[in-house]
C-alpha positions, 0 to 999 in steps of 0.5 A: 773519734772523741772520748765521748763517743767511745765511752758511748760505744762502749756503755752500747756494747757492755748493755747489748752483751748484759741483755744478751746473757740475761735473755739467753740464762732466763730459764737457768734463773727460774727455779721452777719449770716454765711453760708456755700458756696455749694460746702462744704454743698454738701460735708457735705452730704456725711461725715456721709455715709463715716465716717460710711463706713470707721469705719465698713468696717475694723472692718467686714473685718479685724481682728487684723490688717489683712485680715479675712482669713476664710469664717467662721466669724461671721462678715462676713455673719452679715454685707451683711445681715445688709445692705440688710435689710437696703436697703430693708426697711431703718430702722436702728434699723430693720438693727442692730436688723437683723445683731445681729440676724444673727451675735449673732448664727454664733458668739456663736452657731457655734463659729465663 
């Protein structure tokens, strides 16, 4: 590599590492308490529900970039039952434990 493109590496990795110290010792250099406005904790709320969502849903419905295109996936019949059981008692482990028991049969019973 030549000097230039070191020096830029490294101007890259003394930057990233400032922001990175900045952003996390925020809160230590204010010097007073800080809040949220309500609007933002509302929202808040609801980012786990939909960070969860978005990574499950595709990778139930999805297989290699498409659309399952048979009934008979495993997946497909392992996540409905996960989410009654959630629905129905509100136990996450109770919820992993049913969608793998559904899941783990189909998968490696049936071959699906």
């Amino acid at each position: 590599m030549s000097g230039a493109t070191e020096l830029w590496t490294l101007a890259v990795i003394v930057g990233l590492a400032g922001v990175t110290v900045l952003t996390r010792s925020f809160f230590f250099i204010l010097d007073r308490p800080w809040s949220l406005p309500g609007w933002a904790e509302r929202a808040l709320q609801y980012a786990p529900v939909a960070a969860l969502g978005g990574v499950i849903a595709p990778e139930i419905v999805m297989m290699g970039g498409q659309l399952v295109s048979t009934w008979q996936d495993a997946r497909l019949f392992a996540g409905p039952a996960g989410a009654l059981v959630y629905f129905w008692r509100r136990s996450v482990l109770l919820t992993i434990a049913v969608g793998m028991g559904v899941y783990l049969p189909l998968h490696l019973g049936l071959g699906w």
